[in-house]
C-alpha positions as CSV (number, residue, x, y, z in Angstrom):
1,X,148.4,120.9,134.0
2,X,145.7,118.5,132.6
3,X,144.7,118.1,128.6
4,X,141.2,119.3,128.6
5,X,141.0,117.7,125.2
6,X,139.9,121.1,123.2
7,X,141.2,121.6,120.1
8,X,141.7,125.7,119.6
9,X,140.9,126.8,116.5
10,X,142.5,130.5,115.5
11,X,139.9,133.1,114.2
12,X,141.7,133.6,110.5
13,X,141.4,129.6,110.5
14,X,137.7,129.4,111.5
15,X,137.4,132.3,108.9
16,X,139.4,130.8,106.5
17,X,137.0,127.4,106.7
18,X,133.9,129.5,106.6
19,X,134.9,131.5,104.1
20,X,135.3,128.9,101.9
21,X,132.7,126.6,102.4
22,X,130.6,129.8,101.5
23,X,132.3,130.0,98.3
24,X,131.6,126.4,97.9
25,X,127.7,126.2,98.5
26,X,127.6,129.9,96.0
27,X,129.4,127.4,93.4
28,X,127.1,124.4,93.7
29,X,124.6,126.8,93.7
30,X,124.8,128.4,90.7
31,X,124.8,125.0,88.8
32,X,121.3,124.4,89.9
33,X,118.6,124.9,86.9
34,X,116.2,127.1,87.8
35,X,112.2,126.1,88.1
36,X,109.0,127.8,88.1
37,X,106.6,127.5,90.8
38,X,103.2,127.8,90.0
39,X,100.4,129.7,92.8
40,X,97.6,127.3,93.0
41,X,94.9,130.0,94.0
42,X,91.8,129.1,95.4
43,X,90.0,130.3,92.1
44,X,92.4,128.2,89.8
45,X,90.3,125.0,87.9
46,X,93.1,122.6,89.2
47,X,92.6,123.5,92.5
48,X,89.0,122.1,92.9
49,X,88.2,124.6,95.9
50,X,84.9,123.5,96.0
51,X,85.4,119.5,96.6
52,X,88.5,120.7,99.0
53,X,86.2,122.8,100.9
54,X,83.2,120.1,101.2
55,X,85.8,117.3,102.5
56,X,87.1,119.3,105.1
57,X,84.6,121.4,106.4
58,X,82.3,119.1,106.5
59,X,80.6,118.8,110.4
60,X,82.1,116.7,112.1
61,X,82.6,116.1,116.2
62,X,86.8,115.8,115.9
63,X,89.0,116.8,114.1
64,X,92.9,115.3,114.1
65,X,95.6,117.2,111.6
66,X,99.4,115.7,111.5
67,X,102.2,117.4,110.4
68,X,104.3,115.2,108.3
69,X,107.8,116.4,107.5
70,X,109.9,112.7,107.4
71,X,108.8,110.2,105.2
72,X,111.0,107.0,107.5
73,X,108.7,108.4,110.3
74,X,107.7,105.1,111.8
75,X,105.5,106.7,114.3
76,X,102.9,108.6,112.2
77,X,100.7,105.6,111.1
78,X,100.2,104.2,114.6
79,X,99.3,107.5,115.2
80,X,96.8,108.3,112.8
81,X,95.7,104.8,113.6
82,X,95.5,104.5,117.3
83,X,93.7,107.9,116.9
84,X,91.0,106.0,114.5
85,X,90.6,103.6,116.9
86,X,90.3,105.2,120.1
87,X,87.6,107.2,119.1
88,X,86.0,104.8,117.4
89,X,86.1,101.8,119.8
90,X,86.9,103.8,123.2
91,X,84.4,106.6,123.1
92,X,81.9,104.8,120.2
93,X,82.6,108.0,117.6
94,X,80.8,106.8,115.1
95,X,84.0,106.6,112.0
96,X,82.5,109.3,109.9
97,X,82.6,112.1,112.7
98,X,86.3,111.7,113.0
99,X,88.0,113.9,110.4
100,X,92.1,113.0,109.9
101,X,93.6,115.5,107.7
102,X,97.7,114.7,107.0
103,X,100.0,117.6,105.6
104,X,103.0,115.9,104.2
105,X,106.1,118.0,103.1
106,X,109.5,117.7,102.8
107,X,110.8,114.0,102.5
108,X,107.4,113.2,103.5
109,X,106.0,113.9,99.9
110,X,107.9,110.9,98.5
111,X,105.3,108.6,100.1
112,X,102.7,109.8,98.2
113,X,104.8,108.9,94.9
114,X,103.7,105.9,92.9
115,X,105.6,103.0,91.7
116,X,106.5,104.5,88.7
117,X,108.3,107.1,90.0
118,X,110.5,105.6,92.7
119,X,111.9,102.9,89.9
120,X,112.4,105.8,87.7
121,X,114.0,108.1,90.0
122,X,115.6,106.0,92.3
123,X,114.2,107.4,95.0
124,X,115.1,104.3,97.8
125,X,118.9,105.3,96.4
126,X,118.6,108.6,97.4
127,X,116.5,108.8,100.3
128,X,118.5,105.9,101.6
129,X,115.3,103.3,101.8
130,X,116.0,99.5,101.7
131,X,113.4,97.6,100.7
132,X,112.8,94.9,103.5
133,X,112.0,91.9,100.9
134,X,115.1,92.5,98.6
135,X,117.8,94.1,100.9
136,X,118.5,96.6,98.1
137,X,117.1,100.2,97.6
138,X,113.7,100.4,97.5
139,X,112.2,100.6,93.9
140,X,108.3,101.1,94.9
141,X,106.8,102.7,97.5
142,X,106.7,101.0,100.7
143,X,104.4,102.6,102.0
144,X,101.3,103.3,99.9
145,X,100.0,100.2,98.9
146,X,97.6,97.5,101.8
147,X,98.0,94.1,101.4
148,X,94.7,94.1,102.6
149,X,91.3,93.8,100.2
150,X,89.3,96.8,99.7
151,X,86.0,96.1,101.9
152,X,82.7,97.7,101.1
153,X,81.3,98.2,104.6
154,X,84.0,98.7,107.8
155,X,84.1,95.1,109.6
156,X,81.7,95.1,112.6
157,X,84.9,92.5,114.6
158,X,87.3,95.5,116.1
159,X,90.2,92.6,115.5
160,X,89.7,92.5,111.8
161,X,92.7,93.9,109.6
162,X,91.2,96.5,108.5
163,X,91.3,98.7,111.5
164,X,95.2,98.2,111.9
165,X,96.3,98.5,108.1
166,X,98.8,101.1,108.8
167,X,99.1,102.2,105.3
168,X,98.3,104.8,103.2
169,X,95.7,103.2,101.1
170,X,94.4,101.3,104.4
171,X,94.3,104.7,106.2
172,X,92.6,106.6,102.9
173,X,90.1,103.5,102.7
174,X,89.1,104.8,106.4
175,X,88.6,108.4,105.1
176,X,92.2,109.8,106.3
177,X,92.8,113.0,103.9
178,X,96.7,113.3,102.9
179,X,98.1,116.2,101.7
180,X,100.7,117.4,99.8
């Protein structure tokens, strides 16, 4: 007869296990301090309905919305990007009848995190980012800041910088909307 290479767990084992990795999550849960959420209604002050209302419903031709649950997702800027572009370039859009809304949640909030904040918290540590120029965990935000100059009209070249600065600011500088 030939090994099939299965390991056979008994039931009381696989009870046993599960059993106590229950009581194990209960434990490290009950260690957790408890916070308060707070419902940011449409009505509250801090919620500035009014200015959220006039950016995103304003009349536009398309609309592009990105769900954006992983902050290592490498893909998401090229995205948003190429989406920019294409319309813009390929089907002469003109830039401000292109809306690009970006819902960020989960790990993906981190990126909208200053400086401050990822030095303080050690966020690269925990999230496990390196940062590419010093090999360690990232201290800053890799992702926010453009190394390019802020411009006050869009460059009429379609070559120019500006139109692939894959990052946040660059993307924000070319009316991309990033929530969180």
């Amino acid at each position: 007869m030939k090994s099939t290479g299965r390991v056979l767990v008994s039931r009381r084992a696989a009870l046993k296990v599960a059993a106590g990795l229950a009581a194990a999550s209960a434990a490290v849960g009950q260690s957790t301090t408890i916070s308060w959420a707070h419902d940011l209604r449409p009505t509250d002050p801090a919620y500035s309905f009014d200015e959220y209302e006039r950016i995103v419903n304003r009349d536009v031709a398309v609309r592009m919305l990105y769900a954006w649950p992983n902050l290592t997702n490498p893909i998401i800027y090229n995205n948003i990007s190429n989406g920019l572009n294409g319309f813009q370039f390929s089907y002469d859009l003109p830039p401000a009848q292109t809306q690009v809304v970006v819902q960020a949640y989960a790990t993906a909030n981190l990126a909208m995190y200053d400086d401050t904040l990822w030095a303080k918290y050690r966020l690269g540590e925990v999230f496990k980012v390196q940062d590419p120029t010093t090999g360690e965990p990232a201290l800053r935000n890799l992702w926010f800041t453009s190394k390019n100059p802020a411009v006050d009209q869009p460059p009429p070249d379609r070559s120019n910088a500006y139109y692939s600065d894959l990052s946040i600011e660059g993307l924000q500088r070319r009316g991309v909307l990033f929530l969180i």
